[in-house]
N, C-alpha and C positions, 0 to 999 in steps of 0.2 A: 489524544486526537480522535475525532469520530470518524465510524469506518468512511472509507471511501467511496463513493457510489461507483458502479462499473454496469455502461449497457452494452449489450452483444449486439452486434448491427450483423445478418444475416439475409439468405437471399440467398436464391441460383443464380449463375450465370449471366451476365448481364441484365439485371433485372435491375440496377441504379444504385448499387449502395455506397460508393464513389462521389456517385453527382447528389446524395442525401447527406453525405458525410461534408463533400468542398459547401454543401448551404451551411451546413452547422457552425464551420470554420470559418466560415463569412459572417453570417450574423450577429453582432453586433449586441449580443444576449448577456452580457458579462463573465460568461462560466468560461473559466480554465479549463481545455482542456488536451488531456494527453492521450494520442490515439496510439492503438498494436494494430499494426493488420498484419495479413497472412497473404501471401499467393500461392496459387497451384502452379508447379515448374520451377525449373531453374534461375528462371529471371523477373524478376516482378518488376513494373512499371508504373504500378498508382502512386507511388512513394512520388514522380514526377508531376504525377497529376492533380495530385491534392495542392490547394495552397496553404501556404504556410505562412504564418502569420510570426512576428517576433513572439519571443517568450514560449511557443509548441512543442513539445515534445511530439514529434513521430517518430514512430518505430516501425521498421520491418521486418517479416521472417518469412521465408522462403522454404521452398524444398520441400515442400510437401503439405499434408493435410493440419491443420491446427489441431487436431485431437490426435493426432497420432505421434510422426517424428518430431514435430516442433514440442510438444507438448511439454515436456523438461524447460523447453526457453521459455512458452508461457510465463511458468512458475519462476522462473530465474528473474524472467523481465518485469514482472509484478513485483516482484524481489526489491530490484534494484531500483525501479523507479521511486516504493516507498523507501529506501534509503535515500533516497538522492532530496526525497520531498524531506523527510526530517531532517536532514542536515541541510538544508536549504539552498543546495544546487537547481534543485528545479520545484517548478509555482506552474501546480496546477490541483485543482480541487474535485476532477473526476477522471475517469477513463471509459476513451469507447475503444473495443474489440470491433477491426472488420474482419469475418470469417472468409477464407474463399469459397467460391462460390458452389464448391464439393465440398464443404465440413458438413457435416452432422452436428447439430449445435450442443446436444447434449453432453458430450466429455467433454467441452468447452465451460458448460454451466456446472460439472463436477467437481470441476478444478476447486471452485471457490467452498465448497463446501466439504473435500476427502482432504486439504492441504491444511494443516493446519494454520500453518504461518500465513497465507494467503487470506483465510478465513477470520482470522481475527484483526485485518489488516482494511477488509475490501467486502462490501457490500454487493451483491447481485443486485442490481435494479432492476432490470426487463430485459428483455431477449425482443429486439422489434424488428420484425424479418419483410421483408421486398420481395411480393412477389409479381412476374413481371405478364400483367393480361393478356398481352400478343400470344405469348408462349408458354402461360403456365397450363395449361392442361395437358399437353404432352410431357412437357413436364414432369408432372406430376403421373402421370400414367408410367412413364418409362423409368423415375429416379427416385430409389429410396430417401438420397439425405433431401432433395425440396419436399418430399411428403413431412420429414422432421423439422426441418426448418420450419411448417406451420406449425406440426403437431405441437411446438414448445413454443411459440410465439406468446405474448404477453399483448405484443399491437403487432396487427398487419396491415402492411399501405402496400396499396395497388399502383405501382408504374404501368406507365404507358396505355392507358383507357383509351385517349383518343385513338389510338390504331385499331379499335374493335370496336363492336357496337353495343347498344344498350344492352340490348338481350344476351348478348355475350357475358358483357359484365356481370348481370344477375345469374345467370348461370353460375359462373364462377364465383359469386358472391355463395351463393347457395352450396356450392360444395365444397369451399374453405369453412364454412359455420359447421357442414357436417362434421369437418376433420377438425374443427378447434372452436366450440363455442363459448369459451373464455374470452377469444382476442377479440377486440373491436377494429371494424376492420375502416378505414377510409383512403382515399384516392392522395396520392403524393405525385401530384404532377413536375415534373424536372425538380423533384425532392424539393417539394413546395408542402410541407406538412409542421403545424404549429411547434416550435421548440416544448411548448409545456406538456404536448404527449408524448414528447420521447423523452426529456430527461426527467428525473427526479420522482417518476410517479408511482413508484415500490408494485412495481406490476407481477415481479416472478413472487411464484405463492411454491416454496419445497413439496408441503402437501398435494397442493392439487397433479402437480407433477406425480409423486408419486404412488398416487390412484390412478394414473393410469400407465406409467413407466414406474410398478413397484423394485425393481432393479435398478432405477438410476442410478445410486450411490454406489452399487458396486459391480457394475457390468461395464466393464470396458472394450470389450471386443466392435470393432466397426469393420465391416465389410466395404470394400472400394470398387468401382468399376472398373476392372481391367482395360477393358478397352479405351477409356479416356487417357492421352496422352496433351502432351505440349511440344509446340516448338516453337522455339526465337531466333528470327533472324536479328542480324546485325550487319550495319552498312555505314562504313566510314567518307563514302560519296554520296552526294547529296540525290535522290529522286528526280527524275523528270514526270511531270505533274501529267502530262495526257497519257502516256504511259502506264503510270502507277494508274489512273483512273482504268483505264481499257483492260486492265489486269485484274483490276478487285471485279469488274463487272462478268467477266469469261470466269473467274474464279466462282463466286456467287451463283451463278445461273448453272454449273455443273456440280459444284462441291458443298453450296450452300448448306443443306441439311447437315452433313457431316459437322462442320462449324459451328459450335455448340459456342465459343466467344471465343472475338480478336479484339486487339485493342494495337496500341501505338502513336511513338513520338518521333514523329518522324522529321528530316530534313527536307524539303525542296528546294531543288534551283528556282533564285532568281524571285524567292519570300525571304523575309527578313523575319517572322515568329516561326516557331516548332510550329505543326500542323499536328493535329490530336486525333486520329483514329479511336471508331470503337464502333463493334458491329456484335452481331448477334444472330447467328443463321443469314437469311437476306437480308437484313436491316442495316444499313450500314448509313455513318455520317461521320464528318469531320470538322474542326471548326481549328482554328485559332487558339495556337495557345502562347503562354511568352515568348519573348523574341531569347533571341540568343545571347548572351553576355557577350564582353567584350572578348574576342582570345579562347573563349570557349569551342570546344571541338565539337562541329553539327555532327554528330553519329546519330544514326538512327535505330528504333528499337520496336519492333513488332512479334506478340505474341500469339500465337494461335492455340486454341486449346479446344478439340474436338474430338472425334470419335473416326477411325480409321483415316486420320489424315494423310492426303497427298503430299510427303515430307518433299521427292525430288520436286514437283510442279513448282511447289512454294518456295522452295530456293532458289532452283532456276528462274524461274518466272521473277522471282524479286532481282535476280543479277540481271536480269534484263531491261528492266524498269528504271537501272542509273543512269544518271546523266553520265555525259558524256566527260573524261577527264580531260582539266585544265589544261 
């Protein structure tokens, strides 16, 4: 069997790799494909938000950074997927890795080449990283792994252009070429970017990697930001909708910069779909997402993942936001 192609879909923090990932799984491009992804925290929730189509494999792993604690499941689940392909449990013919949005994508891209079983198993295709133009300059001023995240990029797409201006954009165009003029860079509006430049295009080059990370094969060490934490709430009563509004809005306008990404599935009184949270410092939006099953329990699930987070406000402040019980 020929190796397997694998692309690493990375990105800070809210910067789309979610809403680039549900296009891919949508599109209608014939490739099989079986996703890993990874979240920072306790409780991940994109596993809910991606669609899923019959015949997908997705996977999730939690608890921590993907190059760090997960990194044994990596290899395990790269493992077992290609077992499950040759004995013919499961039909798919690529794999994409989404990083959370704190990996350092490099012990990620090591894997496939220090494991051996892996390596002879699984092709590196490209590493195509998200970065997000509202927010990537601070970004990248204040965060080693979004600096890595380009630095190893193969292609980079620019989310979210409309919220800044042209000159913005070239600005930033200009100092992601400094940091990486390998990657070609183009604009991925709500992950609007051609399937034929992300899959299949043999983009990672070991060499050129390691001219200028001569260490990559054997430097494992990753440093984390202490200070970023998580927290999930959970709510077995459904929201009241003006409420939860008046709450995210007092939250935002005081705590907003702390809020480095929130996302959430949430319940409201008196909707018949899940309501989909996802924010980003101030930027916040919600939309529609499936309705509920039949019999199925509305709980709801929101994650916050910031820097010096107000844990009581956001508990309390969310126990106050439920509806009222039946």
């Amino acid at each position: 069997m020929s190796l397997i192609p694998v692309t690493i879909l990375t990105g800070f923090l809210g910067s789309g790799k979610t809403t680039l990932l549900n296009r891919i799984l949508k599109e209608q491009h014939g490739h099989k494909v079986a996703v890993i992804e990874n979240e920072f925290g306790e409780a991940g929730i994109d596993n809910e938000l991606l669609v899923q189509e019959e015949g997908e494999q997705i996977i999730e792993m939690n608890n921590g950074c993907i190059c760090c604690t997960v990194r044994g499941d990596l290899v395990r689940i790269l493992g077992e997927l290609a077992a499950r392909r040759r004995n013919g449990s499961a039909n798919f013919e690529r794999v994409i890795i989404e990083t959370t949005g704190l990996a350092d994508p490099a012990p990620v891209a090591q894997t496939f080449f220090v494991d051996e079983e892996i390596s002879q198993t699984y092709l590196l295709d490209a590493i195509v990283t998200l970065v997000d133009a509202k927010h990537a300059m601070a970004q990248l001023d204040e965060h080693h792994e979004a600096q890595e995240q380009v630095g190893f990029a193969d292609r980079i797409l620019l989310s979210k252009t409309d919220l800044v201006s042209v000159d913005e954009v070239r600005a930033l165009e200009q100092r992601l070429l400094r940091m990486n003029a390998r990657a070609p860079i183009t604009a991925a509006h709500f992950g609007q970017a051609p399937i034929d430049q992300l899959l299949d295009i043999r983009g990672f080059n070991l060499n050129a990697i390691l001219e200028i990370e001569p260490d990559f094969l054997t430097d494992v060490d990753h440093e984390h930001d202490d200070d970023v934490s998580s927290l999930v709430s959970r709510a077995e009563r459904p929201f009241d909708a003006a409420r939860l509004e008046d709450f995210f809005g007092a939250i935002l306008r005081i705590y907003g910069t702390h809020l480095m990404r929130y996302k959430g599935v949430i319940a409201v009184a008196g909707l018949d779909p899940r309501v989909v949270l996802q924010g980003v410092h101030m930027l916040m939006g919600t939309e529609a997402g499936s309705s509920w099953k039949e019999g199925e329990p509305r709980h709801s699930r929101i994650v916050f993942i910031g820097k010096q987070l107000p844990r009581d406000v956001l508990v309390q402040g969310l126990e106050q936001c439920l509806a009222a019980a039946a």
